[in-house]
C-alpha positions in Angstrom: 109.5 72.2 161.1 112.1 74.3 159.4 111.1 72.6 155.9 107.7 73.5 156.4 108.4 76.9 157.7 110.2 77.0 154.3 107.3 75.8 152.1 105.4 78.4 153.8 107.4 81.2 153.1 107.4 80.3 149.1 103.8 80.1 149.1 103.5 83.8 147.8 106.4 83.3 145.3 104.3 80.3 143.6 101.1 81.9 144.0 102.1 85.2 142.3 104.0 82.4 139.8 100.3 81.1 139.5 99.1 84.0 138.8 101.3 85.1 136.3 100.7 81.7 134.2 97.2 82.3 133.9 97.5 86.1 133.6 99.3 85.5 130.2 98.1 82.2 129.0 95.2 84.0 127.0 98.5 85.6 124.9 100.0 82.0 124.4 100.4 81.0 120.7 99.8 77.3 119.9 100.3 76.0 116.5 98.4 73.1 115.5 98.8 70.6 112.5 96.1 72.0 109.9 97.8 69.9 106.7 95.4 71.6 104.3 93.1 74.4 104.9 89.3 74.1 103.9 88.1 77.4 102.8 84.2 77.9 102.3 83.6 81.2 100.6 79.7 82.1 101.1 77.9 84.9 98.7 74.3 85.8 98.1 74.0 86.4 94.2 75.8 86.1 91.2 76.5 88.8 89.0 77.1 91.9 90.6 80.4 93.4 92.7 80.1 90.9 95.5 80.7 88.0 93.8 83.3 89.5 92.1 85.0 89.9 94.9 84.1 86.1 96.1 85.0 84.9 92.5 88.2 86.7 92.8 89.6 85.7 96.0 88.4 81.9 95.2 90.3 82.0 91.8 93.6 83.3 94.1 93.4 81.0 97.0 93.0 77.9 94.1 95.7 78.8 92.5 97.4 78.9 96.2 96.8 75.5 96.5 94.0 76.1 98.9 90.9 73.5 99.1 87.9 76.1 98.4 84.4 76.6 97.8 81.9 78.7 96.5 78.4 78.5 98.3 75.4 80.0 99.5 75.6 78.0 103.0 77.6 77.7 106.0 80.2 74.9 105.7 80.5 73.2 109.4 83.0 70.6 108.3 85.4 73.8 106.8 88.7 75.2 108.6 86.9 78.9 107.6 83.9 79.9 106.6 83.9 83.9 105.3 81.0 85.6 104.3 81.4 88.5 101.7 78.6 90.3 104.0 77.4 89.8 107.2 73.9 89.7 106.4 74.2 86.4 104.6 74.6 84.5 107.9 71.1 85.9 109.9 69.8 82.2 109.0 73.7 79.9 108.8 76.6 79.8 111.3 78.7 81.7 113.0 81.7 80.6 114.9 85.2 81.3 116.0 86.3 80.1 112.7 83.9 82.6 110.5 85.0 85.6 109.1 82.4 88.1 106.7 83.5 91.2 105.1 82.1 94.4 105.8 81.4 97.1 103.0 79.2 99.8 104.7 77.8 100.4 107.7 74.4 103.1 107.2 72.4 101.8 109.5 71.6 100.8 113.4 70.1 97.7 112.2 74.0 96.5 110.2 75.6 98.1 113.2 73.4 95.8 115.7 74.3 92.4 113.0 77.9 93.0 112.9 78.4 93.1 116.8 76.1 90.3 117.4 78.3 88.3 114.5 81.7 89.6 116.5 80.1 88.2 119.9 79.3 85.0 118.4 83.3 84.5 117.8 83.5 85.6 114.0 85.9 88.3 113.0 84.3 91.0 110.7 86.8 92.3 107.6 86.2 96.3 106.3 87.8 98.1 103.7 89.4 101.0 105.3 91.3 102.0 108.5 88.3 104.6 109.3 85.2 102.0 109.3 87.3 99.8 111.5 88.0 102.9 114.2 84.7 103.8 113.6 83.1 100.7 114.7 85.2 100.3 116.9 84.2 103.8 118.6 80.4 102.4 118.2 81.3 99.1 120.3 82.1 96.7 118.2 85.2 94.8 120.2 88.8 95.8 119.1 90.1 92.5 119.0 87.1 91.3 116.5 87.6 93.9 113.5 89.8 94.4 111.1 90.1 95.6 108.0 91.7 94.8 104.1 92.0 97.5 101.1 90.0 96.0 98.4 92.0 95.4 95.1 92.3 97.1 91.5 92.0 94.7 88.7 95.3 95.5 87.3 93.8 95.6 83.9 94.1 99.2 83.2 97.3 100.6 81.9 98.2 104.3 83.2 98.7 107.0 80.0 101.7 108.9 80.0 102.2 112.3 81.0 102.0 114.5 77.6 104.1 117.2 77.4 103.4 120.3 75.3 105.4 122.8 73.3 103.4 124.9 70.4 106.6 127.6 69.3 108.8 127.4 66.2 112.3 126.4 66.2 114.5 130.0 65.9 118.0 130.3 64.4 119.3 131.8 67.8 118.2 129.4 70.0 115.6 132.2 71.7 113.1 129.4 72.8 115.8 127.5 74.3 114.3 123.9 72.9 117.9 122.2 72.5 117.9 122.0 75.8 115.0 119.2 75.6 117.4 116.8 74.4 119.8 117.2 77.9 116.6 116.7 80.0 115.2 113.7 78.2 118.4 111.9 78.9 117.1 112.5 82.9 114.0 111.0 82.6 111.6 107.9 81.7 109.8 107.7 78.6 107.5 105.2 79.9 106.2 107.9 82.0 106.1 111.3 79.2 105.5 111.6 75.6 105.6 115.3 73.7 103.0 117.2 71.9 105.0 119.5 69.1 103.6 122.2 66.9 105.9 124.6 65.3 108.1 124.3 62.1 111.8 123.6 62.9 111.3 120.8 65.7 112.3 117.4 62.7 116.0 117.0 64.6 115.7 117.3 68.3 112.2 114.9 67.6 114.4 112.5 65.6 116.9 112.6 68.5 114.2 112.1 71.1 112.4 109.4 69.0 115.5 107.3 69.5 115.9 107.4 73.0 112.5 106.0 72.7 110.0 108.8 73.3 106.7 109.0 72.4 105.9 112.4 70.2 103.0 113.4 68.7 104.3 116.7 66.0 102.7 118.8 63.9 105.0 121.2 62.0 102.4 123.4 60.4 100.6 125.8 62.8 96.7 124.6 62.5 94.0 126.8 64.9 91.2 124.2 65.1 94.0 121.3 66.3 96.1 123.8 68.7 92.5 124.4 70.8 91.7 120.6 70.8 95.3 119.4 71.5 95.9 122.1 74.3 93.1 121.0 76.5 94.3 117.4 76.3 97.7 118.2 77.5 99.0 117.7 81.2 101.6 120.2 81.1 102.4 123.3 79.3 106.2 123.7 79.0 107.9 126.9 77.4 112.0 127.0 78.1 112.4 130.8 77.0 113.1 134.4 78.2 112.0 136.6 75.7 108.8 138.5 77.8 106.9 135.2 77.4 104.7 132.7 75.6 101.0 133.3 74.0 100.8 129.4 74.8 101.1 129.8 78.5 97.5 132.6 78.3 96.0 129.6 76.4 97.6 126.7 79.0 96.0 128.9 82.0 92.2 129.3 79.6 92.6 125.3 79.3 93.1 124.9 83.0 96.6 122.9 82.5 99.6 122.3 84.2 102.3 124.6 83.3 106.0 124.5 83.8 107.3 127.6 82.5 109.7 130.1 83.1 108.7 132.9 85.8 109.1 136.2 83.7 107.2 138.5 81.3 103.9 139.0 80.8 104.1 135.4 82.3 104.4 136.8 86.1 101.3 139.9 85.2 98.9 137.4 85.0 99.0 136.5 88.7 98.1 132.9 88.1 100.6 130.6 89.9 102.7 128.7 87.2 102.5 124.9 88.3 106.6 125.0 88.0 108.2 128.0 87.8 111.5 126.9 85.8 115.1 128.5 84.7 117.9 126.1 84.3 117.7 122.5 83.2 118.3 121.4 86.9 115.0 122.9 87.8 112.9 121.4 84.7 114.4 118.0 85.8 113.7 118.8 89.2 110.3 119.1 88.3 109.9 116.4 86.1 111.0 114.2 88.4 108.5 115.3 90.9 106.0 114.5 88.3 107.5 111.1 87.6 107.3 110.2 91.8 103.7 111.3 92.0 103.3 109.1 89.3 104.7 106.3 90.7 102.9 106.6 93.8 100.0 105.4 91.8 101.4 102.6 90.0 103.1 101.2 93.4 99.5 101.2 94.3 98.2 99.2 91.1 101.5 96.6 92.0 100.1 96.1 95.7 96.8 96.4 95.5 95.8 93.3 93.8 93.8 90.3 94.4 96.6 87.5 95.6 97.5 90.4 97.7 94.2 90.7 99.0 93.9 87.0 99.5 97.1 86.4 101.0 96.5 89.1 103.6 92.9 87.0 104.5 94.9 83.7 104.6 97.4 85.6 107.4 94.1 86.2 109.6 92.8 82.9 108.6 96.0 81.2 109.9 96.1 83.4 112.9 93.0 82.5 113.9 93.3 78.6 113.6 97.1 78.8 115.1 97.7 77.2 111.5 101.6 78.7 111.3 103.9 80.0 113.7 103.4 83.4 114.4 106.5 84.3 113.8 106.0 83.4 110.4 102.7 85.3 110.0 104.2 88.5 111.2 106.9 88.3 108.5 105.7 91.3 106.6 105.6 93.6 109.1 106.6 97.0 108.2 105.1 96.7 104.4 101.2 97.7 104.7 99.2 98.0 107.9 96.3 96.4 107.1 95.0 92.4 107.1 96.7 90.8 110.2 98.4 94.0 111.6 95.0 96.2 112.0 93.7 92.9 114.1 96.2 92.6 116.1 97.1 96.8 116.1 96.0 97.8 119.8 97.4 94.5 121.7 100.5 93.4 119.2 103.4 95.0 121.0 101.8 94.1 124.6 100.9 90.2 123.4 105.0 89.5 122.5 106.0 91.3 125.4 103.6 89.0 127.5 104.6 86.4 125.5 108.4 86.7 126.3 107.2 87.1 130.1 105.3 83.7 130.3 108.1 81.8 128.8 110.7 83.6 131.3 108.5 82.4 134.0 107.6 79.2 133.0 111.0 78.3 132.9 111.8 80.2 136.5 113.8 82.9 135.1 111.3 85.3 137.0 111.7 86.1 140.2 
């Protein structure tokens, strides 16, 4: 009687053990033996932006070593078949292995397709963070969008920041241009070259030249080239304190940047000088702002490219087929937040936390 009375009183332990098990289970992980993926890519026409974008990813996931191909029909015998819109499948298949990208949503009709696509099991793949909140916000489920930047082709080179000066070289150093030669040695001349027109400049441009800067001079003061060359500059740069430059009236006409000093007739114009500048500190100081904003956009051409943008489809891919250990898949966390982290964005944190819960109280470390 007392072993019974026993069992009896653990019935609610085990029970709420019960419950926990299934409670978490949906959050369990299984990774199953997929040697090598099939990949069926499905597009409607050749020729246009789409395929592109199908031809692309195919060409990146090949050289992956991936098995894939290029079709206008769902593939029932693939790992994954992703459609490049979700239109294409009204007539093929849909399951919990499908995925289909999603460029624009402008009607009730696409709105309708993509969550009857989502309910069927597939997993629909935007552009941008803000289509994927705002489906979400029009009912499409959270845990069945997602969303991966397209890619840049990587093709076109950025031009360099020019740099213009249009004064004569003085005896007494009024103009201040030595001082070009100090602040070249602070910054990158794969980022500026110079535009130079004034008499006087042949030394500090020879000196410039050979710490491998770009310059563009004209010693001869010419009318017709100063008005086409000043509205192809970036910046307007004058370095001197004697009541100003007529360069900076003509930088302002052009609608340039300007980093000049803050005096003279310079300050009665009350148009803000892009950088105000005195000392060679503050002209490198803003440079260098110049040369991070500029970087900014070539870290974007480096990162936004098409293995990039086929890697991050594999990670859902694998994800999805329990192809690789999570662990694994969640490697690069912390270096974008798109692909796999937008999918997973609203449960993540909870899911591991789960996670560590079942395996605490599968093994009876749970009380």
């Amino acid at each position: 009687m007392s072993k019974i009375r026993s069992m009896i009183r653990r019935i609610p332990y085990y029970w709420r053990k019960l419950i926990r098990h299934f409670r978490y289970k949906k959050y369990e992980y299984r990774v199953k033996d997929i040697e090598h993926m099939k990949i069926n890519i499905i597009y409607n026409e050749a020729g246009w932006i789409i395929y592109k974008f199908a031809k692309c990813m195919c060409d990146e996931l090949t050289a992956l070593g991936y098995e894939v191909t290029m079709g206008r029909h769902f593939d029932p015998a693939a790992d994954i078949n992703h459609y490049f819109d979700p239109s294409f499948a009204e007539s093929g298949g849909v399951n919990d292995r499908t995925t289909f990208m999603i460029t624009h949503v402008d009607t009730a009709n696409k709105l309708a397709l993509i969550k009857e696509q989502t309910d069927r099991g597939g997993i629909g793949i935007g552009m941008a963070l803000e289509t994927r909140n705002r489906l979400i916000s029009s009912g499409v489920k959270a845990n069945k969008i997602c969303y991966i930047n397209p890619a840049q082709d990587g093709q076109i080179r950025p031009r360099k920041v020019s740099l213009g000066f249009t004064h004569r070289v003085y005896n007494d150093s009024r103009k201040r241009e030595s001082m070009l030669i100090d602040i070249c040695k602070q910054i990158d001349p794969e980022l500026f070259r110079f535009v130079i027109m004034g008499a006087g400049w042949e030394d500090i441009i020879a000196q410039m030249n050979e710490m491998g800067f770009e310059t563009e001079y004209y010693p001869e003061f010419d009318k017709q080239k100063y008005n086409e060359l000043m509205v192809n500059l970036d910046y307007y740069c004058y370095f001197g304190f004697d009541e100003g430059s007529m360069g900076y009236l003509d930088a302002v006409a052009a609608g340039i940047g300007t980093i000049v000093t803050p005096q003279g007739y310079h300050l009665d114009t009350e148009c803000e000088i892009t950088y105000p500048v005195s000392t060679i500190d503050e002209i490198v100081d803003a440079l260098h702002d110049i040369e991070n904003k500029k970087r900014k956009n070539l870290r974007f051409v480096e990162t936004w490219t098409w293995k990039n943008y086929a890697l991050k489809h594999l990670e859902i891919w694998k994800y999805m087929l329990g192809a690789e250990d999570l662990g694994k898949i969640l490697a690069t966390r912390g270096w974008y937040k798109d692909g796999i982290y937008s999918l997973l964005i609203n449960n993540l944190e909870q899911a591991e936390s789960l996670a560590d819960k079942v395996k605490k109280s599968l093994h009876g470390e749970e009380k």
